[in-house]
N, CA, C and O atoms as a printed pandas DataFrame, in Angstrom:
     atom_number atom_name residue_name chain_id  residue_number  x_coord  y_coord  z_coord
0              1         N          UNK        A               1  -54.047  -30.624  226.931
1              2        CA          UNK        A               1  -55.021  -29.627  226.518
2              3         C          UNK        A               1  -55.013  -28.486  227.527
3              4         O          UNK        A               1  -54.995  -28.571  228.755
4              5         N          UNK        A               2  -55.033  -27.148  226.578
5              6        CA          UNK        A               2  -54.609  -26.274  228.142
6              7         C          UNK        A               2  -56.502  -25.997  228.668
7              8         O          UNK        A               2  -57.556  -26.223  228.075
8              9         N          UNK        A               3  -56.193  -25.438  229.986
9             10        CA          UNK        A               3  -57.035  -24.863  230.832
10            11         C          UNK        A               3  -57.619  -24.031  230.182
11            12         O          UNK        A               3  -56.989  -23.557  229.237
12            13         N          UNK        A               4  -59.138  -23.497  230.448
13            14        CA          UNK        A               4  -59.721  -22.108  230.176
14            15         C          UNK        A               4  -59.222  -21.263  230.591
15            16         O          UNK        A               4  -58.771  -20.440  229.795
16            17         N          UNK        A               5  -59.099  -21.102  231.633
17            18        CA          UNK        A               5  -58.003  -19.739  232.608
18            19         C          UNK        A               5  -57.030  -19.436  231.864
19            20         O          UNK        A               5  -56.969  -18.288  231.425
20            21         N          UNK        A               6  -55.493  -20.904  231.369
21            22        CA          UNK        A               6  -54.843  -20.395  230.797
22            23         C          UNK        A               6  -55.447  -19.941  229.224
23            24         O          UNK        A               6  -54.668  -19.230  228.589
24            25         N          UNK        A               7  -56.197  -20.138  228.833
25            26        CA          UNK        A               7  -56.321  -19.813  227.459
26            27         C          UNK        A               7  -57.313  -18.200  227.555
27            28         O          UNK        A               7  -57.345  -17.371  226.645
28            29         N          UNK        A               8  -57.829  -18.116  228.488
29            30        CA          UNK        A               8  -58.516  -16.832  228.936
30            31         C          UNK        A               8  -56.921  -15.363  229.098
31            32         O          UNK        A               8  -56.788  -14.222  228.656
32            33         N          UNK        A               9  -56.233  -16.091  229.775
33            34        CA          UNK        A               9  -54.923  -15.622  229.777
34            35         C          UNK        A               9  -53.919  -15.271  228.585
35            36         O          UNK        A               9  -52.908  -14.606  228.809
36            37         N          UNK        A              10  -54.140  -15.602  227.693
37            38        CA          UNK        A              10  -53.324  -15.444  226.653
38            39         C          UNK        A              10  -54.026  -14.677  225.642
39            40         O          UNK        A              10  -53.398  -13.827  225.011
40            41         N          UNK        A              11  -55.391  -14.902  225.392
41            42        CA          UNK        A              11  -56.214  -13.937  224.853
42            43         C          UNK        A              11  -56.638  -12.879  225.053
43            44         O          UNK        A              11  -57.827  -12.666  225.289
44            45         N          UNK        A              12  -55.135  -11.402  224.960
45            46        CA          UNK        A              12  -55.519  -10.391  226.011
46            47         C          UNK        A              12  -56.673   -9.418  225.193
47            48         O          UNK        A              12  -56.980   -8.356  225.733
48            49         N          UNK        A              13  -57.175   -9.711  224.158
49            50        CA          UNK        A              13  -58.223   -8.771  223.560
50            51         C          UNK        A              13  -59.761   -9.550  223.563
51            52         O          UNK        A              13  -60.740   -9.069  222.992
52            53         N          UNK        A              14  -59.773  -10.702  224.236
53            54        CA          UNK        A              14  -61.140  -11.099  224.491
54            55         C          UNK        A              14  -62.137  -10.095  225.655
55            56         O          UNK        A              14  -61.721   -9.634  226.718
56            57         N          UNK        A              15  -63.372   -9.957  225.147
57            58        CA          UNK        A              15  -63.996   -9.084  226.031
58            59         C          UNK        A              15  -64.632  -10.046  226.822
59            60         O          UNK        A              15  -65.131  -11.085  226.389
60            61         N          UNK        A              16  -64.599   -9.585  228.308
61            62        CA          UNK        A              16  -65.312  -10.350  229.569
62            63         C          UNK        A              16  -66.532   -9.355  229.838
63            64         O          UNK        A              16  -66.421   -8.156  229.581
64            65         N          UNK        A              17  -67.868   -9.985  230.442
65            66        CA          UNK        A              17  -69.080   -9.441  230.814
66            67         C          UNK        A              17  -68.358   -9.261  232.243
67            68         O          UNK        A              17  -67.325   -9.773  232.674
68            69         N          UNK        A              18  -69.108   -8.510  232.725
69            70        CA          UNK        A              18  -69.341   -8.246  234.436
70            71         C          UNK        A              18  -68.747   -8.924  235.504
71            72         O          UNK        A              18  -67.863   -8.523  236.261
72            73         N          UNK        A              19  -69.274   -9.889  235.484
73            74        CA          UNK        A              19  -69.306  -11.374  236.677
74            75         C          UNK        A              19  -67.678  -11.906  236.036
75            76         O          UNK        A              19  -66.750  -11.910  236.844
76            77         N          UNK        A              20  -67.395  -12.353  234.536
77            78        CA          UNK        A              20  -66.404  -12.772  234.081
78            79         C          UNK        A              20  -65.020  -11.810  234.686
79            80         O          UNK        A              20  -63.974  -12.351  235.044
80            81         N          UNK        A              21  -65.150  -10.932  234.705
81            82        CA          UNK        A              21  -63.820   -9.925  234.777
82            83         C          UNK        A              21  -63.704   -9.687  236.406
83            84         O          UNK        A              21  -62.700   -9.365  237.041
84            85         N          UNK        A              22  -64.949   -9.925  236.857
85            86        CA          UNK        A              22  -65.012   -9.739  238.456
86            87         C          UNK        A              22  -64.147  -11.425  238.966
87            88         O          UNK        A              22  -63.283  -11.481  239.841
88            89         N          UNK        A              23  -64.481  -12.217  238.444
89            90        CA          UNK        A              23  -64.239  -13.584  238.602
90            91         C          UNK        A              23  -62.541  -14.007  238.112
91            92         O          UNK        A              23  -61.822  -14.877  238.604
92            93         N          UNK        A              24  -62.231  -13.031  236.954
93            94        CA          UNK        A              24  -60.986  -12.969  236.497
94            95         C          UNK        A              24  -60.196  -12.113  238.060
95            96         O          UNK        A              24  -59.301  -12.706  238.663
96            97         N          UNK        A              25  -60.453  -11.382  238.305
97            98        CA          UNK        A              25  -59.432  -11.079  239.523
98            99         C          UNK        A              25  -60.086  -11.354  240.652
99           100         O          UNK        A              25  -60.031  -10.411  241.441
100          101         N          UNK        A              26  -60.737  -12.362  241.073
101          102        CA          UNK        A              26  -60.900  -12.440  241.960
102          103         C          UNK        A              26  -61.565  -11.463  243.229
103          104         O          UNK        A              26  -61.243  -11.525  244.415
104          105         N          UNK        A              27  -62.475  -10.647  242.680
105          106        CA          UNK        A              27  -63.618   -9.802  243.542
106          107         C          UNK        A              27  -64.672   -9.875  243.400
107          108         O          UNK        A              27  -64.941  -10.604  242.445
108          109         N          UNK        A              28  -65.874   -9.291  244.102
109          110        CA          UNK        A              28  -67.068   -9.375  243.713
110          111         C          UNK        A              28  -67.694   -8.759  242.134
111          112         O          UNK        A              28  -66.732   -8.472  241.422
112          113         N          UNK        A              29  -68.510   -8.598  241.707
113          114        CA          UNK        A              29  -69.136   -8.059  240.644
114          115         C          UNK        A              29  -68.886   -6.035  241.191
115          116         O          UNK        A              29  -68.149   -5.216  240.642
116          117         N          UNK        A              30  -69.701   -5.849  242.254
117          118        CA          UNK        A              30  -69.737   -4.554  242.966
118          119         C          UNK        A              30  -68.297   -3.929  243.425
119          120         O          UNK        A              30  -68.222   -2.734  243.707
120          121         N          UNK        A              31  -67.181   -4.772  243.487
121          122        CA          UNK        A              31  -66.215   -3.859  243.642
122          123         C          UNK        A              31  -65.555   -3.761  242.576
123          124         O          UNK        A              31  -64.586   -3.003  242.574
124          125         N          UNK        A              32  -65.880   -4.456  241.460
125          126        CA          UNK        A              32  -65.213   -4.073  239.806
126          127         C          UNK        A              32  -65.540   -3.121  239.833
127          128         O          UNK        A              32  -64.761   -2.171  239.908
128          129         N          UNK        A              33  -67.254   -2.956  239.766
129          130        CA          UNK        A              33  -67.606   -1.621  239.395
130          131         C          UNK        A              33  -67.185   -0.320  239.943
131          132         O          UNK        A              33  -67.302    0.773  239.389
132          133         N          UNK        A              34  -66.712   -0.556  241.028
133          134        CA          UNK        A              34  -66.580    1.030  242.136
134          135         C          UNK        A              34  -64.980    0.727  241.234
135          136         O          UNK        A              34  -64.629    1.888  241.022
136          137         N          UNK        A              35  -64.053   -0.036  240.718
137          138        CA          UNK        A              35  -63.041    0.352  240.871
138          139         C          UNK        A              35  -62.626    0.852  238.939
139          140         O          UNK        A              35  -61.653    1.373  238.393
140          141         N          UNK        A              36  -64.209    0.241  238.375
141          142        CA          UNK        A              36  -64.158    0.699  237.318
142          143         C          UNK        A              36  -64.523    2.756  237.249
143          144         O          UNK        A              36  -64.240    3.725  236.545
144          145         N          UNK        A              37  -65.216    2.457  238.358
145          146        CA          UNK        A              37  -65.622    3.680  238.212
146          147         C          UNK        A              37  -65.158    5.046  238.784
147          148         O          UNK        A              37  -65.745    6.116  238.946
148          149         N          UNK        A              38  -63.906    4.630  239.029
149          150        CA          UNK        A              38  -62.866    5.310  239.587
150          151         C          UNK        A              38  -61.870    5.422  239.467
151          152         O          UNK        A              38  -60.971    5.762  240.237
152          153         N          UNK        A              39  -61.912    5.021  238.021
153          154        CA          UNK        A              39  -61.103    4.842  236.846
154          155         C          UNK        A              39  -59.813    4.328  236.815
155          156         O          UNK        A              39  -58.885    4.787  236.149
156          157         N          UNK        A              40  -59.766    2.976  237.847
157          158        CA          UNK        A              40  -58.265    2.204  238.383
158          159         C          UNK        A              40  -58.749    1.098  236.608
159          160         O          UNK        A              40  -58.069    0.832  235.616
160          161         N          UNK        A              41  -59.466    0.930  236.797
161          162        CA          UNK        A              41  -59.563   -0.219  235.788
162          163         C          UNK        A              41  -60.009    0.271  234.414
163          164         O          UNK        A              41  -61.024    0.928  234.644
164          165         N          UNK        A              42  -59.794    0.287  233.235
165          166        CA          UNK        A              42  -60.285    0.462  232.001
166          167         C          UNK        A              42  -61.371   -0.685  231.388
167          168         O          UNK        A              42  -61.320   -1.866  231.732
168          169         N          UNK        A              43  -62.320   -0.175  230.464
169          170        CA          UNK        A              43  -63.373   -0.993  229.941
170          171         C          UNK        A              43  -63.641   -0.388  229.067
171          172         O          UNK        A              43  -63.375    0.809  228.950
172          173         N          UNK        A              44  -64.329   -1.191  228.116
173          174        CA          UNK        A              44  -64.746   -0.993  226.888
174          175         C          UNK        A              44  -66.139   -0.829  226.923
175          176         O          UNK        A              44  -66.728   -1.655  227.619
176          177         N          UNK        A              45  -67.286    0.594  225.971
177          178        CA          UNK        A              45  -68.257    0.535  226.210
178          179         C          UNK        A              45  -68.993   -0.202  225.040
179          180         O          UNK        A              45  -69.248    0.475  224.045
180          181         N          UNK        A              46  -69.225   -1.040  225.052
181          182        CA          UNK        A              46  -69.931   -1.908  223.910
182          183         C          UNK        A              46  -71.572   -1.718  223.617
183          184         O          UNK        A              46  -72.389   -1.383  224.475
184          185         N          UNK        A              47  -71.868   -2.007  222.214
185          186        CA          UNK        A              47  -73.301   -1.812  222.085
186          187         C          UNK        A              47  -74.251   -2.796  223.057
187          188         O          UNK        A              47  -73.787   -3.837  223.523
188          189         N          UNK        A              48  -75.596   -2.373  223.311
189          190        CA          UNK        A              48  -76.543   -3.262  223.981
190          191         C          UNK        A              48  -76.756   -4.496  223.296
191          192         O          UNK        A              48  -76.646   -4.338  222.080
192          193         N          UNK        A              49  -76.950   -5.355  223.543
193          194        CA          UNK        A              49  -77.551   -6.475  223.359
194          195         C          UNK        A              49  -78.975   -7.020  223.547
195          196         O          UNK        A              49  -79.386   -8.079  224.020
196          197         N          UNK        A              50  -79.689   -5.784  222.940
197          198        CA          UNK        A              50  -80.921   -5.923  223.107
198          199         C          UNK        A              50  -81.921   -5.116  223.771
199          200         O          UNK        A              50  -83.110   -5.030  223.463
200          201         N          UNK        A              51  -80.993   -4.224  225.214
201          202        CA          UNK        A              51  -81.864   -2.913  225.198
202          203         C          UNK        A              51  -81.403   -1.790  224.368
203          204         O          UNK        A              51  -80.189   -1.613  224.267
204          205         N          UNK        A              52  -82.106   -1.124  223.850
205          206        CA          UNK        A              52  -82.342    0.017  222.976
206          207         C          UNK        A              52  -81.086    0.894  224.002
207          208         O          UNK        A              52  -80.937    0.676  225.204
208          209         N          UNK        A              53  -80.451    1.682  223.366
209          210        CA          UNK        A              53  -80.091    2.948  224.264
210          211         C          UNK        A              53  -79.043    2.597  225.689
211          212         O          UNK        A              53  -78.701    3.457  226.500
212          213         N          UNK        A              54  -78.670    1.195  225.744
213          214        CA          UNK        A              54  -78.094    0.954  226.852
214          215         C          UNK        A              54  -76.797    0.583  226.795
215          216         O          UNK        A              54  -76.760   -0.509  226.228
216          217         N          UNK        A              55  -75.668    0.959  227.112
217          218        CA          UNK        A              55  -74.705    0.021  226.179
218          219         C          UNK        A              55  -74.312   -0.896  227.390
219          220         O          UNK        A              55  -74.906   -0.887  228.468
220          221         N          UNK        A              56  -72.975   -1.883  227.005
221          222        CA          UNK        A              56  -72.871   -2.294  228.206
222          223         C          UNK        A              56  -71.164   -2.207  228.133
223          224         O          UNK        A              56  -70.425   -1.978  227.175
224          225         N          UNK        A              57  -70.771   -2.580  230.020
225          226        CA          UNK        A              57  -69.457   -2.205  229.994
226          227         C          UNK        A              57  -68.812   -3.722  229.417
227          228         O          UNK        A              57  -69.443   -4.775  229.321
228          229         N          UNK        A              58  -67.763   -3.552  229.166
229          230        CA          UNK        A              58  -66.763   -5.256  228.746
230          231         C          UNK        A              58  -65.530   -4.957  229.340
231          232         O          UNK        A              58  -65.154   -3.785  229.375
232          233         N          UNK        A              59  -64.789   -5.944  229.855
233          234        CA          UNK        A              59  -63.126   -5.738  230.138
234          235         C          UNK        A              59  -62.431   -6.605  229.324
235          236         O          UNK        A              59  -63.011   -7.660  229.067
236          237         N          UNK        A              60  -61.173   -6.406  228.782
237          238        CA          UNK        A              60  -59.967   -7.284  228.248
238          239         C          UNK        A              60  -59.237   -7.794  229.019
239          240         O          UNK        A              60  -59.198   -7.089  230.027
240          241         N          UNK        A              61  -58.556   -8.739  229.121
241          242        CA          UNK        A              61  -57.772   -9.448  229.494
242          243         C          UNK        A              61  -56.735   -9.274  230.024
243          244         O          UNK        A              61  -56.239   -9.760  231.040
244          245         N          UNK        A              62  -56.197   -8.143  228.902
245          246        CA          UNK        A              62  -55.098   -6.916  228.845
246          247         C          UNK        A              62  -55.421   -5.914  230.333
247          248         O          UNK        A              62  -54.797   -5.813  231.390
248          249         N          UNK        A              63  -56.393   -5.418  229.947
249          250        CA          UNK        A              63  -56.871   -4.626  231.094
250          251         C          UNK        A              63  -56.546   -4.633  232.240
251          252         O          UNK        A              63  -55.902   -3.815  232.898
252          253         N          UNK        A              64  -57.080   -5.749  232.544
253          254        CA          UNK        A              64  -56.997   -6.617  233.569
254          255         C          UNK        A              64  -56.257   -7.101  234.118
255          256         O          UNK        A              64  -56.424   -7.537  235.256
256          257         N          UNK        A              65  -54.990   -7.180  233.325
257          258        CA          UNK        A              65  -53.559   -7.679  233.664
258          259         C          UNK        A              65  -52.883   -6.553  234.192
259          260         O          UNK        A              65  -52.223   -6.514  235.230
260          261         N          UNK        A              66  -53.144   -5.476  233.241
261          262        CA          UNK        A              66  -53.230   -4.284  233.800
262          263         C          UNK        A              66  -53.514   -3.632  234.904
263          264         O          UNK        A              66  -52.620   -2.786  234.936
264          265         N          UNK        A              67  -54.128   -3.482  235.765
265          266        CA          UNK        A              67  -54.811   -3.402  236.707
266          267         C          UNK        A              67  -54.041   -4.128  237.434
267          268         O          UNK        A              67  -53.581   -3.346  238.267
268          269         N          UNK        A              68  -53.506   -5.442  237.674
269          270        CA          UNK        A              68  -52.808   -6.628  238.088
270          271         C          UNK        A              68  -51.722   -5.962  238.897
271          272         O          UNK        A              68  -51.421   -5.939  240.091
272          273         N          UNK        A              69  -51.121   -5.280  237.471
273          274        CA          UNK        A              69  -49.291   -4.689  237.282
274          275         C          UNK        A              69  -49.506   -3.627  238.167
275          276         O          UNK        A              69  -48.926   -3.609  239.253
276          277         N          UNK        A              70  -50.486   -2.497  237.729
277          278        CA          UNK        A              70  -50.361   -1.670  238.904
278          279         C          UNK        A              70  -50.542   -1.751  240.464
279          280         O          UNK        A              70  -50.452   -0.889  241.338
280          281         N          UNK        A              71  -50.765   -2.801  240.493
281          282        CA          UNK        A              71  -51.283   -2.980  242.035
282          283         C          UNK        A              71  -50.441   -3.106  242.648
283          284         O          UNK        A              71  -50.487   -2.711  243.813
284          285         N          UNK        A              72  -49.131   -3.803  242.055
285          286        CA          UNK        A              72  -48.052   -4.921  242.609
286          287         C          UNK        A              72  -47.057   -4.439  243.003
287          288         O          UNK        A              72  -46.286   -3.839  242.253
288          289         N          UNK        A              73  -46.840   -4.611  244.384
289          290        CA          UNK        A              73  -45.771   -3.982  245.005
290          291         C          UNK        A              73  -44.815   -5.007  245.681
291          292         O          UNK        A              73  -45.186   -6.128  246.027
292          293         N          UNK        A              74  -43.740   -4.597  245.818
293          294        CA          UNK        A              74  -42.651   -5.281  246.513
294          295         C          UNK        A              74  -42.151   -5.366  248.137
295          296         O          UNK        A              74  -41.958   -4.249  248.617
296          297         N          UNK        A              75  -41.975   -6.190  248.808
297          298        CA          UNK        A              75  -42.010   -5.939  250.098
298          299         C          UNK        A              75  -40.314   -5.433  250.312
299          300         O          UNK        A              75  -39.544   -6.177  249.705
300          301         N          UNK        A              76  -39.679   -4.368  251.027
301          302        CA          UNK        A              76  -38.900   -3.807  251.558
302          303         C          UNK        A              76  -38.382   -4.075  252.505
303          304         O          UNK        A              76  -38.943   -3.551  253.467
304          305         N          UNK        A              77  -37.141   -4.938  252.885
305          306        CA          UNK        A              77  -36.802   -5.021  253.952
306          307         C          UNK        A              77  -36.734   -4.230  254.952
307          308         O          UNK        A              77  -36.832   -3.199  254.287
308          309         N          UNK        A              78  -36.620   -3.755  256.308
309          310        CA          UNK        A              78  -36.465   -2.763  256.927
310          311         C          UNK        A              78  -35.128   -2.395  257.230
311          312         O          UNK        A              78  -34.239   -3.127  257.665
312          313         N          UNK        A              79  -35.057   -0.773  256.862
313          314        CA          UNK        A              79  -34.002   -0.586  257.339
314          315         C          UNK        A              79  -32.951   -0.719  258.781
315          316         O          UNK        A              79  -33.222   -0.736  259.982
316          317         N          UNK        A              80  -31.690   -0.798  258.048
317          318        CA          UNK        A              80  -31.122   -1.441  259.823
318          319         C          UNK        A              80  -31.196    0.329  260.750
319          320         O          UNK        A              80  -31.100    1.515  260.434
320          321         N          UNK        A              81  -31.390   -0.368  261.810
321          322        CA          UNK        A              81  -31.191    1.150  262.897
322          323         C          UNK        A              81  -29.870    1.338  263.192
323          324         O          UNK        A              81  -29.088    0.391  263.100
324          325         N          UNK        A              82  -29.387    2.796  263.649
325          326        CA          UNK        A              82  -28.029    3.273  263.798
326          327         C          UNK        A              82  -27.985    2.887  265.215
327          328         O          UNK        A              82  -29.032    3.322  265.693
328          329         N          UNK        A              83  -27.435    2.402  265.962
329          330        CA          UNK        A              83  -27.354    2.809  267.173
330          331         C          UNK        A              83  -25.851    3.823  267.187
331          332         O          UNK        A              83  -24.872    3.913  266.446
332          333         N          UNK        A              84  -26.344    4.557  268.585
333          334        CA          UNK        A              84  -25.834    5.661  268.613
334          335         C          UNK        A              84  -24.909    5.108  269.971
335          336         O          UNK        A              84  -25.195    4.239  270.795
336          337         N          UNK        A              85  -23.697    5.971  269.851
337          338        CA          UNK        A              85  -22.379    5.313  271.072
338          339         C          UNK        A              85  -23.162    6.030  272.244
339          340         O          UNK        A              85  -23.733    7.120  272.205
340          341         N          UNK        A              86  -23.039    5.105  273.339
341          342        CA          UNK        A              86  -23.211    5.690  275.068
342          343         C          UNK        A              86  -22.324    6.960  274.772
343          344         O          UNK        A              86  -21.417    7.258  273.995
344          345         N          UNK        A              87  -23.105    7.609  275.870
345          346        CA          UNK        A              87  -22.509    8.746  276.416
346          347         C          UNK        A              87  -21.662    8.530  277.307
347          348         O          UNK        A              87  -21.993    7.702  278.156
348          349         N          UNK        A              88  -20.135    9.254  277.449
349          350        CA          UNK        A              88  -19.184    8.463  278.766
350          351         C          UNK        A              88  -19.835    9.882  279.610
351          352         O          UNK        A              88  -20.197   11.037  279.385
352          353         N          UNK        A              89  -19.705    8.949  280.658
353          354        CA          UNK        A              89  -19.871   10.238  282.131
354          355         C          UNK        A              89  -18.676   11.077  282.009
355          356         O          UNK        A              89  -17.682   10.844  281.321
356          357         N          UNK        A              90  -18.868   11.922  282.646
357          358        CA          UNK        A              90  -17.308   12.825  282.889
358          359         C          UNK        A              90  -16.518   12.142  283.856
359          360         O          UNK        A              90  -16.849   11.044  284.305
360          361         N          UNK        A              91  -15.724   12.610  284.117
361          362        CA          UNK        A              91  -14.312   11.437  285.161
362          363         C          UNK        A              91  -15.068   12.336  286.355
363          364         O          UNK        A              91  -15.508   11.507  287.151
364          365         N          UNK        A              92  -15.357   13.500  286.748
365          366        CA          UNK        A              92  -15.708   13.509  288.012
366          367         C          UNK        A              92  -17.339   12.652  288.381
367          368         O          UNK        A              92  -17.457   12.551  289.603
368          369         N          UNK        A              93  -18.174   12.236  287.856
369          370        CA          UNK        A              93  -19.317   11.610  287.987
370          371         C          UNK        A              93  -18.488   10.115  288.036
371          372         O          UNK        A              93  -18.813    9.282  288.881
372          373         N          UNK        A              94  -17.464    9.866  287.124
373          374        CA          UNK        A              94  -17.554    8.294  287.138
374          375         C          UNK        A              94  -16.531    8.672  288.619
375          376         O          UNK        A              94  -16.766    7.767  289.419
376          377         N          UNK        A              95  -15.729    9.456  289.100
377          378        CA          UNK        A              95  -15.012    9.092  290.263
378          379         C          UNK        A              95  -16.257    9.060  291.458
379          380         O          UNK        A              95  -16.395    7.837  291.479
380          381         N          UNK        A              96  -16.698    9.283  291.903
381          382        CA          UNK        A              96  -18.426    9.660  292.274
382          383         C          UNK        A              96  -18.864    8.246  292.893
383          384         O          UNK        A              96  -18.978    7.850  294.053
384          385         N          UNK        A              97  -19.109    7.507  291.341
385          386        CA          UNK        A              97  -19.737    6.524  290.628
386          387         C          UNK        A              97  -19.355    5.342  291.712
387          388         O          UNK        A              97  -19.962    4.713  292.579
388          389         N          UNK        A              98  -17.607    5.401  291.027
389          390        CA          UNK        A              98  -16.168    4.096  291.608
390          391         C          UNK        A              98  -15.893    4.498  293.289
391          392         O          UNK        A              98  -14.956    3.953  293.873
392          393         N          UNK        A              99  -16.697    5.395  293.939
393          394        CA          UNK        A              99  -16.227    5.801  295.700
394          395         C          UNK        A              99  -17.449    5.196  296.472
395          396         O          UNK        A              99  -18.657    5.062  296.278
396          397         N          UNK        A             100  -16.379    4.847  297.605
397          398        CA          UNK        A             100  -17.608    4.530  298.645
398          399         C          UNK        A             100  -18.396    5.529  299.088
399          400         O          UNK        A             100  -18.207    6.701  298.763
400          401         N          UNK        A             101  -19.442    5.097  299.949
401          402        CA          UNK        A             101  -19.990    6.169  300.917
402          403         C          UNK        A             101  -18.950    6.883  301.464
403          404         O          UNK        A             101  -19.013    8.106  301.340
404          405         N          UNK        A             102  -18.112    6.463  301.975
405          406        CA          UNK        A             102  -17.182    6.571  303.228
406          407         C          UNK        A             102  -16.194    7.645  302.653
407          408         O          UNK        A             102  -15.717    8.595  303.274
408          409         N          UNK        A             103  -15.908    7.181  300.877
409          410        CA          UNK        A             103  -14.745    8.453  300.259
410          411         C          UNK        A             103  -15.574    9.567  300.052
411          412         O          UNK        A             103  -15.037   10.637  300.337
412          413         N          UNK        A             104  -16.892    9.635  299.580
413          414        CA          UNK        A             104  -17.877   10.736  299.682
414          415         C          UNK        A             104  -17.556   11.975  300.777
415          416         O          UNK        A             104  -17.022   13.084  300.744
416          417         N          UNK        A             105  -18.250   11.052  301.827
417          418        CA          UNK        A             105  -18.666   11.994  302.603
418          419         C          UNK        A             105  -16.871   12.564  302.893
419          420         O          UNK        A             105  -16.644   13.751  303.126
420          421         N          UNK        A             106  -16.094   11.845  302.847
421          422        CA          UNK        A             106  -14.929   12.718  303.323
422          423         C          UNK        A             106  -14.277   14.170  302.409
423          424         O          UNK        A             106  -13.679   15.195  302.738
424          425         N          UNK        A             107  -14.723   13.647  301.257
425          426        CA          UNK        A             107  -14.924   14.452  300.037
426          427         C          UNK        A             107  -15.392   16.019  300.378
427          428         O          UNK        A             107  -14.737   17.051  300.232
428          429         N          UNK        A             108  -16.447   15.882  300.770
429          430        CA          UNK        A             108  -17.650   16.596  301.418
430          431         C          UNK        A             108  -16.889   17.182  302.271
431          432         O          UNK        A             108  -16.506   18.264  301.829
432          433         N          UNK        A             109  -16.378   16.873  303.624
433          434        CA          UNK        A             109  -15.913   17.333  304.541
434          435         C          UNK        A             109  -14.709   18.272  303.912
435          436         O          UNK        A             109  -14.901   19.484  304.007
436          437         N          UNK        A             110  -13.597   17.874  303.335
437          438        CA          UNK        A             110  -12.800   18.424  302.857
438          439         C          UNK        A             110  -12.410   19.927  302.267
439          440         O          UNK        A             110  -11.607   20.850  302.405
440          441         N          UNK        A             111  -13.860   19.382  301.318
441          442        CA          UNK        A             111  -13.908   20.616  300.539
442          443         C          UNK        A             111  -14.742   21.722  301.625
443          444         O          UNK        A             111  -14.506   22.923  301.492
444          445         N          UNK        A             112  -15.522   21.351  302.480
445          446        CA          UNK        A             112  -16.287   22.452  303.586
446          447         C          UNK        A             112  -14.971   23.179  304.520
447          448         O          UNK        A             112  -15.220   24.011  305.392
């Protein structure tokens, strides 16, 4: 025998009250509304049920699934980084580099 959920699920033109559609995705009652009312979510305005002049909101199933689909995003691996080649020294820095103190300073002297 299936589940209510699944059978709530398959019936995408059943209308849900308030608490039901809040409970269908898993939020409070108060953030349906801010997200109904900011027009991420669609609803149906249905007659009152008893107050005069009031109607009330309903969601579908559909809707709701709706709402679901747009949300749903995919995670992106990160791209690989380039590394970039060392810089070679110039041959006079790397000769520099490869000399003792001792070839330095004679260096020095030489050229004075």
């Amino acid at each position: 025998m299936p589940s209510k959920g699944n059978k709530m699920q398959n019936n995408t033109y059943k209308l849900l009250d308030r608490n039901a559609a809040a409970d269908y995705l898993g939020i409070s009652a108060t953030a349906l509304d801010r997200l109904t009312r900011k027009g991420y979510i669609a609803y149906i305005e249905a007659p009152s049920s008893g107050k005069v002049g009031r109607p009330t909101r309903k969601w579908t199933i559909g809707d709701l699934n709706e709402f679901i689909n747009s949300r749903r995003r995919r995670v992106t691996p990160p791209t690989a980084t380039v590394s970039r080649p060392r810089r070679r020294k110039s041959s006079a820095a790397a000769d520099l580099q490869n000399s003792s103190a001792a070839d330095i300073l004679a260096m020095d002297k030489a050229a004075a």
